[in-house]
N, C-alpha and C positions, 0 to 999 in steps of 0.2 A: 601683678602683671603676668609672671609665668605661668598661673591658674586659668588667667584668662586664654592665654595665646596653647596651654593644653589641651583645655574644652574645645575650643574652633578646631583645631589638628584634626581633635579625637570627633569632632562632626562632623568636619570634610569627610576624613576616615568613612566613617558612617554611611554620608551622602552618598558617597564615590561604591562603597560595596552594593546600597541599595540599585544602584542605578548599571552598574554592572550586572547585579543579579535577575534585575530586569528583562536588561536587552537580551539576556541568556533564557529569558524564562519567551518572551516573544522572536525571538529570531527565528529565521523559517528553518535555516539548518538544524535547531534543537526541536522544529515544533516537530517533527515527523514522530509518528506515535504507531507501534504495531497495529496492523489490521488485518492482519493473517498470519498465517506460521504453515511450514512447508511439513507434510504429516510423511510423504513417500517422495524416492528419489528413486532413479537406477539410472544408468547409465552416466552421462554428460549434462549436468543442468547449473545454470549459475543464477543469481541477481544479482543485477548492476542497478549499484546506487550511489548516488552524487559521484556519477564518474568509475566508481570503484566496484569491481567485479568479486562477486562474492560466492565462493563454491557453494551450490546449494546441499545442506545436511540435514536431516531430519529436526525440528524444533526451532528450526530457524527462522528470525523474525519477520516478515515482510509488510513491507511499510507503502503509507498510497506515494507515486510516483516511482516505487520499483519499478523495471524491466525485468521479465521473468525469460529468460530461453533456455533450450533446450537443443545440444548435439544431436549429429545424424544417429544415434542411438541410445538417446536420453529420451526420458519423460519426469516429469514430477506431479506432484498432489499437493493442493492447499486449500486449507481449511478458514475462513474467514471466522473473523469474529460476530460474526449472527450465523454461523454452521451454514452458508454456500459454501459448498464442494466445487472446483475447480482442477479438472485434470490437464496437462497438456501433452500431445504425442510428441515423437523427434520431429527435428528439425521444428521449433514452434519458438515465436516471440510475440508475447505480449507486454502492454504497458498497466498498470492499475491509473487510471490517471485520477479516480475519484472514488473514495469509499468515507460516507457518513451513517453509523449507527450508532443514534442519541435517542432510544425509545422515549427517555422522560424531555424530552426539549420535538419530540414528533418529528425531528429529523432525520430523514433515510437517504441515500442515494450510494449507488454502487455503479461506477465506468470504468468499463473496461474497453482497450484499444487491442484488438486483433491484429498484428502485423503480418504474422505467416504463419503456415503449419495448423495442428487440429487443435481441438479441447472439445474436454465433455462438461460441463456445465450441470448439478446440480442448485435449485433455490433456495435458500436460508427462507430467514424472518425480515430480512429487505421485501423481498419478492413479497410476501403473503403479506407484511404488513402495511407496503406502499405501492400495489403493483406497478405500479406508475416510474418507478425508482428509477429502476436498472436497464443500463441502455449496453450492447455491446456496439465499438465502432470497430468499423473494416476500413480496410482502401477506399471501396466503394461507395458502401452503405452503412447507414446505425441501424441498429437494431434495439426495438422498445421489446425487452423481455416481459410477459403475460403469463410466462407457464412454468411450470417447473423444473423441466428440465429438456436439454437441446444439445446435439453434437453438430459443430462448424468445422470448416475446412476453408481457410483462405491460400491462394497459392501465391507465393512469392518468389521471391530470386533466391 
């Protein structure tokens, strides 16, 4: 009888890690997965993520759903993972709201949300291999990126 009521224990055991390991492996708090990394900093620059404002350093990870800003004498540099370049001047907030590069599964898409302030804008392998991809949005207008490269200027509060 104690053999039996050990095995069930040591299964629940089992059941209960798998299924923890699970929700840990699809929960959207753990799914966020680097898609850029910040290459140049100067001045005032943070990303805020789930809430939490993170000095931006050189090497640092940035994930889709960051907010990227920039102090009235900050800028930084990020480098995506298909090599778009992405600079922003002071005073600048953007959001990543969507970044998919999956060459072997033919999925691309790169959104980005302009809040305020500039950036310069070089194209990866999004661009060239789905021009269709990458849209930037403003207050105003989206914008269906076609080219290689483009500096914006949104004015905000």
């Amino acid at each position: 009888m104690k053999r039996v009521c050990l095995k069930i224990v040591g299964i629940s055991k089992a059941i209960v890690f798998l299924l923890v390991s699970t929700v840990a492996v699809v929960s959207p708090a753990y799914a966020s997965t680097s898609v850029a990394i910040v290459k140049t900093v100067s001045g005032s620059a943070a990303i805020v993520r789930q809430g939490q404002t993170i000095p931006a350093t050189h090497g640092l990870e940035v994930w889709e759903s960051d907010m990227l800003r920039t102090g009235r004498n900050g800028s930084i540099g990020i480098l995506f993972n298909d090599d778009t370049l992405l600079s922003m001047g002071p005073g600048s907030v953007l959001v990543i709201d969507e970044f998919v590069f999956a060459p072997k599964q033919g999925k691309f898409s790169i959104v980005i949300k302009m809040v305020k302030g500039t950036a310069a804008y070089l194209s990866g392998l999004i661009s060239k291999l789905s021009p269709d991809s990458t849209y930037i949005k403003t207050p105003t207008a989206s914008i269906g990126i076609r080219g290689t490269k483009f500096v914006i200027k949104v004015e905000g509060e």
